[in-house]
N, C-alpha and C positions, 0 to 999 in steps of 0.2 A: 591250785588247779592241776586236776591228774593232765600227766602229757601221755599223748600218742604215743604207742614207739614205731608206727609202721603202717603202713596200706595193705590190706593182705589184697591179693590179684587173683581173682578165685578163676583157676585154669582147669577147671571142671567145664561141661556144659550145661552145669546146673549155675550159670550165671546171670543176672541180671542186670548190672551195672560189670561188675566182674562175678554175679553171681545169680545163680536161678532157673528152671528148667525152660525147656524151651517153649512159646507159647504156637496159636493155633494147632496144627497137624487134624489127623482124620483119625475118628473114633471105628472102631472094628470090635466084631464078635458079639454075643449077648450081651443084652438087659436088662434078665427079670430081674424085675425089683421088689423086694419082700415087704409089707407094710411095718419096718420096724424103726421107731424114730430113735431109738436108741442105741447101745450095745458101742465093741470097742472098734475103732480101725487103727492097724497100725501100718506104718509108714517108712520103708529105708533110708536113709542119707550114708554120704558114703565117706563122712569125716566130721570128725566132733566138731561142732562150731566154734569152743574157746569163748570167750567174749562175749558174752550175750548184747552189748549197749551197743542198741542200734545205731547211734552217731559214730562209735568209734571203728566198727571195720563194715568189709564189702565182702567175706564170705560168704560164697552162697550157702553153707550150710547154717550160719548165722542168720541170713536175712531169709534164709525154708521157717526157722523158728519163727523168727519175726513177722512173721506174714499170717502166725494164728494168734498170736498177741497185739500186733499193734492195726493200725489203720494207715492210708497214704492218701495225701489231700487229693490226689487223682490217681486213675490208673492207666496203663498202659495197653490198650485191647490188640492193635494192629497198626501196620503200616501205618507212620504219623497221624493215627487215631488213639483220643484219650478217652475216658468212662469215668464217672463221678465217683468220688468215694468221700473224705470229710467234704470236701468242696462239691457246693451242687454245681456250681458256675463260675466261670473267669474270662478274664479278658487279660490279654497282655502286649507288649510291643517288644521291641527287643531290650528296653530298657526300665522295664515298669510293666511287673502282676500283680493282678487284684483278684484275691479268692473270695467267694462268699462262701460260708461257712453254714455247714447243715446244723438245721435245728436238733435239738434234743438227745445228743451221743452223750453215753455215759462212758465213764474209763470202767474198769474192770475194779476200782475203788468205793465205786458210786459219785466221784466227785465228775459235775461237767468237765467234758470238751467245750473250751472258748476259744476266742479270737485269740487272746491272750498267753493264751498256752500251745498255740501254734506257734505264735510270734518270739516265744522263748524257744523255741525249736529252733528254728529257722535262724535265728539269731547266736546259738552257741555253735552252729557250723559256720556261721560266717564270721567268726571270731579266729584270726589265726593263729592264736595261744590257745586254741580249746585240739588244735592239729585232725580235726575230726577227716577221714578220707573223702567226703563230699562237700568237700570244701573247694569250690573251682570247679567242680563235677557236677553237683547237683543245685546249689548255692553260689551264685558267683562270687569273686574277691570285690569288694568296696560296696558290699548289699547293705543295706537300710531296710528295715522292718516295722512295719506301724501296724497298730491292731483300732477296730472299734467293736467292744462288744454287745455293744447298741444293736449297731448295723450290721451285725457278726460278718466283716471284711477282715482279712488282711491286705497290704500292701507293701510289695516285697520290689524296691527302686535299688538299680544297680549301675554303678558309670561304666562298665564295660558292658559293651551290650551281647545279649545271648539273643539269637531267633529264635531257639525253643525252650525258653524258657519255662514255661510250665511242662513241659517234659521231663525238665531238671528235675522240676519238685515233686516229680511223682516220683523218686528217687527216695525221700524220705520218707521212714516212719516215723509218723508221729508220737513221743511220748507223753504220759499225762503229765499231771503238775508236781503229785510227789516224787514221781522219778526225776521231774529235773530238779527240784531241791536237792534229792537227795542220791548222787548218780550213783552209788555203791550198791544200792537195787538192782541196780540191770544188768552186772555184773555175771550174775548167774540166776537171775528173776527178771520180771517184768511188770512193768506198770504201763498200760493202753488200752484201747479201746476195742480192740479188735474182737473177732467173732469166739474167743477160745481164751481164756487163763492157763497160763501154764501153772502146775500143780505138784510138779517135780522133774527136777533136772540132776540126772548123776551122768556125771563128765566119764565120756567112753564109753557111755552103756545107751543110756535112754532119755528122751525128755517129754513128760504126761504132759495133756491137756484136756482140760475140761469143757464147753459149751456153755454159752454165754447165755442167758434167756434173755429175750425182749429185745437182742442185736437186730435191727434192722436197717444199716447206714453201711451196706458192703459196696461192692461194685455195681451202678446200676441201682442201689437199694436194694442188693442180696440181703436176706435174713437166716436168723437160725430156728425158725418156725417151720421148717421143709418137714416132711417124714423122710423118716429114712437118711436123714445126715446126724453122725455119728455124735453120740453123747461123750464120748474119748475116744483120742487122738494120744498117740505113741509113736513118735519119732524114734525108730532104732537102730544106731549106726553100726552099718555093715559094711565094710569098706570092700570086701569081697564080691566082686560079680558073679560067682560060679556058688558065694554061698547063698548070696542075695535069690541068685533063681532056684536053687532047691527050698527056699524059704518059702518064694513064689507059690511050686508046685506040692509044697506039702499044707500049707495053710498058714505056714507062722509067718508071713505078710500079706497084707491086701495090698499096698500099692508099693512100685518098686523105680526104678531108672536104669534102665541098661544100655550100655553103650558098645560094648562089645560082641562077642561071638554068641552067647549065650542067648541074645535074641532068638536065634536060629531054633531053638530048643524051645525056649516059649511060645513061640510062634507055632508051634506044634499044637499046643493045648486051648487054642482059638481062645483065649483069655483077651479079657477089655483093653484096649491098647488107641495111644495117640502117640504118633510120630511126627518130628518135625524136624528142620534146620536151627541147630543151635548154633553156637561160638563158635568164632573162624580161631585156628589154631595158628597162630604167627609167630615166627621167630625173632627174636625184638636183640640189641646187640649194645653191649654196653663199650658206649663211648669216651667213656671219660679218658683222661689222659694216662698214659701209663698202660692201657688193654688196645690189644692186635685190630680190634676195631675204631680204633679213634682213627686209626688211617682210611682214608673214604676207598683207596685202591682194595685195601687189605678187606674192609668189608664187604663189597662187592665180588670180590675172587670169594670168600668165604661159600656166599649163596651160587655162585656159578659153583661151584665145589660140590653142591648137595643137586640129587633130581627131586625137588621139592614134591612136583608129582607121587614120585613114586613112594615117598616118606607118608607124604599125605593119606596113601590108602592105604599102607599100616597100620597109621596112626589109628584110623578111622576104622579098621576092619574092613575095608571095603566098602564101606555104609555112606562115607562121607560124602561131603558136595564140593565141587569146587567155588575156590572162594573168590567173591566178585566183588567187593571193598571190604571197609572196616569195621563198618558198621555191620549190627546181625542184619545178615539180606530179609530176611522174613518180618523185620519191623522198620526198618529204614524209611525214611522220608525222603531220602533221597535215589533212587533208583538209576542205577548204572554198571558198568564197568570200570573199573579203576585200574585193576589187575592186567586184564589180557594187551600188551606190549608195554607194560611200564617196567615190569621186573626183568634182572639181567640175566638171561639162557643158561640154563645147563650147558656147561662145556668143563669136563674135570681139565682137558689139555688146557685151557685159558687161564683158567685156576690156581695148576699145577707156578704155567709158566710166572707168575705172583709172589703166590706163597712158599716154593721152595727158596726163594734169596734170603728169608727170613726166619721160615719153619716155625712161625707162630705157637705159641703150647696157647690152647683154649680150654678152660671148663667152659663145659655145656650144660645148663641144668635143665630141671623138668620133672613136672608134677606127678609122685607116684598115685595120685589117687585121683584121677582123670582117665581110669580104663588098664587095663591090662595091657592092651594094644601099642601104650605110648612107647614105652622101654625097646621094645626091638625097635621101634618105628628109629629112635634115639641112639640106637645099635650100629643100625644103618648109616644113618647121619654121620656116625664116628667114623665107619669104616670110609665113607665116600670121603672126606673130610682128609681122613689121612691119606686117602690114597693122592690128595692133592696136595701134599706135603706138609700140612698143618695136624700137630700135635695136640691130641682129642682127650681129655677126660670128662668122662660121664658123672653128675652127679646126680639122683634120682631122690627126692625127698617131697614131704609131704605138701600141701597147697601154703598149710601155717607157716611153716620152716622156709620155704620158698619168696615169702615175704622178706622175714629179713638180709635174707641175701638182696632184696631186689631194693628193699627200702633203707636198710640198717649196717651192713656189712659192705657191699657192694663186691660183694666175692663171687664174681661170674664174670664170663666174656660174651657167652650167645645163652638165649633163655628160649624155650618153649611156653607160649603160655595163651590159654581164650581169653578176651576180653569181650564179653556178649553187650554193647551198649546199645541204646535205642534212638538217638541222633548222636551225629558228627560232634557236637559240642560238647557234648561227654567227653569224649577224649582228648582233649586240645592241654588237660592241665597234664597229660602223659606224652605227649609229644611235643611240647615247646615249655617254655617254662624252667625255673629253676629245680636243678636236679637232687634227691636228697643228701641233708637231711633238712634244706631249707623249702624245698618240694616237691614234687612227685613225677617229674619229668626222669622215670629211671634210670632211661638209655642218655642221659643227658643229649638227647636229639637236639638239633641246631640248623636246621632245614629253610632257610631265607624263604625258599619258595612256596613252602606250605606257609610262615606265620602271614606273609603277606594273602593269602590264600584267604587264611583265617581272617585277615583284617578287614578283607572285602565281602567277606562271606555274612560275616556280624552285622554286620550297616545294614540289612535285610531281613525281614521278617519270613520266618517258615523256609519252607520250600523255595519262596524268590532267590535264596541263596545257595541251592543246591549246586548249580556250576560249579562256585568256586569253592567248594567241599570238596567236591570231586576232583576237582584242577589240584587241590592240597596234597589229597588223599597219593596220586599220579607220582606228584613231586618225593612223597615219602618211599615210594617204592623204587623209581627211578635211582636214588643215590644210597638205597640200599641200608636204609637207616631200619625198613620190614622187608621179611619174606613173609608170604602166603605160605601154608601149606595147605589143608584140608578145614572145609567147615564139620564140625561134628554133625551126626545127624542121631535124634535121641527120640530113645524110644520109652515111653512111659506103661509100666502093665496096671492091670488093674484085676484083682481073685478077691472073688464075691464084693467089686466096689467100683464105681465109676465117679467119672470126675471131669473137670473141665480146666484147661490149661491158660493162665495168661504170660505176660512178660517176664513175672518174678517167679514162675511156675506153675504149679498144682492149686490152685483155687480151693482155700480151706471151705467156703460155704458152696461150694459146689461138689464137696464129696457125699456121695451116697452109699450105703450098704446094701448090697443085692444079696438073692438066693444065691 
């Protein structure tokens, strides 16, 4: 059995689970739409995805690809609102989902979508020698899985209960049946169901897709019978914003993501455009023993050391929102504040009087391909940091490389990084939990008051447990286990092509080619 080596933590705002663009915002500008059902669109991402197999990471430039190849037994539309995708219907508690399963989905093989081959899905992330990163995330630990292809049901029983349970599992793509025989497929191909085949993948450069005929089983029963949704799809990675928007405005891209200043500049050109609140940017701090934050004092002085404020509209360009839990505000089921008086003040004198007894050395890391903006934002951070007497090094590396430090090496003291999930329960296996390499609790957090939080939070179905989310969420900021800094706020263009936004992004059968 291949092992894992890692959770990548897509600190992009192109995240979903930790990866994916951000959904709703408001569409602006023209569009004429040309009667053309075919021809090419091609599309930015701003880091090569790596790893194509859907079970094994949480990149969002992995699960951008994945979302033209494969299919999700639900989707995720808004605010603790889900949408049909292999599953027409379910019911759940916190302990026990039952999917029905749409009739007649083909894989991109020809061979059916069954009960049965959801059930082998579902079942090699709840295996914890398969190490898959939705494992506890998306899939609880001690799940059971039953299939009837009679009945086309699944039944997914777990003794740790989750309230959003089917929120989980719109977390997964689903693969067909010879990709899970045979998982060296997905590697750098695909096997699924989804609206697009991929048709070529070269690592750093590009990944082709072609159009499915006869898909009719998307979100809602999106189809690929529209006019004017694109016959190929070209994923082109540009990890540059500044090259990304002269791409924009010369024509060598139709749809782009920008996060930066360079909005300012397209904004100019009344091109297609939806904006929205993506991933809160937080500062997460590793605890284990032996790092300047295992001490609860020394953590605390750390974030009174930084004007998180001020770092935050850095980060952001100025563009960003201030962040109001952990959850992405814009799909949360749980609505509130968690933030405003849990975190500890700015004050660098309180800070100082701390950290100088000891003079802490910190690496700091943080994702270079999450915006131009970050690095001074990170600049900042050092310099305030030091001036509170703690010893600053920067390390700036890419979303992949940021993985194994956070999963594999454990070579960091304070991290910057988005984590865009779409309920509270998503994140519970990163914040309590064994830390790696036996699980994915980073910052090896150890927060009595959040797990009890969580404990009473689970005994409840949905929303009924949002209190004690929120009570968790309090507790985590209070002792200084996160800082807040800034939610991204992301803006997607669109030149000659429009589109529509959910939870994992850019909605492949919702793209169209305009004049």
């Amino acid at each position: 059995m291949r092992k894992f080596s890692g959770v990548t933590v897509a600190a992009t705002a192109m995240a979903v689970l930790l990866a994916g663009w951000a959904s709703g915002g408001r569409a602006e500008s023209g569009t004429s739409l040309a009667p053309a059902p075919s021809g090419t669109l091609t599309m930015a991402i701003p880091t090569d995805p790596g790893n194509l197999d859907p079970h094994l990471t949480l990149l969002g430039a992995a699960r951008t690809v994945g979302s033209f190849t494969y299919d999700n037994l639900v989707n995720v539309v808004g605010p603790g609102k889900l949408a049909s995708g292999l599953a027409t219907s379910w019911k759940a508690t916190p302990k026990r989902a039952e999917l029905t399963i749409r009739r007649g989905v083909k894989c991109s093989d020809g061979t059916p979508m069954t009960a049965s081959v959801i059930k082998r899905n579902l079942e090699f992330i709840a295996d914890p020698a398969n190490r898959s990163p939705y494992f506890g995330v998306a899939v609880p630990p001690t799940s059971t899985v039953t299939a009837n292809n009679r009945t086309r049901t699944v039944v997914l029983r777990t003794k740790i209960p989750n309230p959003f349970l089917v929120q989980g599992l719109s977390l997964v793509q689903i693969v067909c049946a010879r990709g899970m025989a045979n998982r060296s497929l997905l590697d750098k191909g695909a096997v699924g169901s989804g609206p697009y085949r991929l048709v070529e993948a070269v690592s750093g450069d590009h990944y082709t897709f072609a159009v499915r005929q006869g898909y009719n089983w998307g979100p809602n029963g999106a189809t690929t019978s529209a006019a004017r949704l694109p016959a190929r799809v070209v994923l082109r990675i540009v990890p540059n914003e500044t090259t990304a928007a002269n791409l924009m405005l010369t024509g060598g891209l139709n749809v782009a993501q920008i996060v930066g200043d360079e909005r300012a500049r397209l904004d100019k050109q009344k091109l297609f455009k939806r904006v929205s609140i993506g991933s809160p940017l937080e500062f997460f701090f590793n605890e284990k023993p032996g790092h300047p934050a295992a001490n609860p004092q020394v953590r605390r002085a750390l974030i009174r050391a930084m004007n998180l404020k001020q770092i935050g509209t850095i980060a952001t360009s100025g563009r960003g929102a201030r962040v109001t839990q952990l959850v992405r505000q814009d799909l949360t089921p749980c609505p509130g504040d968690t933030v405003n008086g849990s975190v500890p003040a700015y004050n660098s004198n309180a800070a100082r009087a701390v950290l100088s007894a000891s003079s802490p050395s910190v690496k700091l890391i943080y994702p270079t391909d999450a915006g131009a903006a970050i690095a001074p934002a990170m600049e900042l951070a050092q310099q305030q940091l030091s001036v509170a007497g703690a010893k600053v090094t920067l390390a700036g590396m890419p979303t992949a490389a940021l993985q194994g430090a956070l999963f594999a090496t454990g070579d960091w003291d304070v991290v910057l990084i988005g984590i865009g999930v779409t309920s509270p329960a998503q994140l519970t296996p990163f914040l309590m939990g064994p830390s790696p390499p036996n699980g994915t609790n980073f910052g090896a957090i150890d927060n009595a008051v959040y797990k009890a939080s969580v404990a009473r939070a689970t005994r409840r179905i949905g929303a009924a447990g949002c209190k004690f989310w929120l009570e968790g969420e309090r507790a985590l900021f209070r002792e200084g286990d996160i800082a807040p800094s800034n939610a991204l706020t992301v803006a997607v263009y669109g030149n000659k092509a429009v589109f529509a936004l959910d939870a994992s992004g850019v909605v492949p059968t919702s793209l169209r080619l305009t004049r």
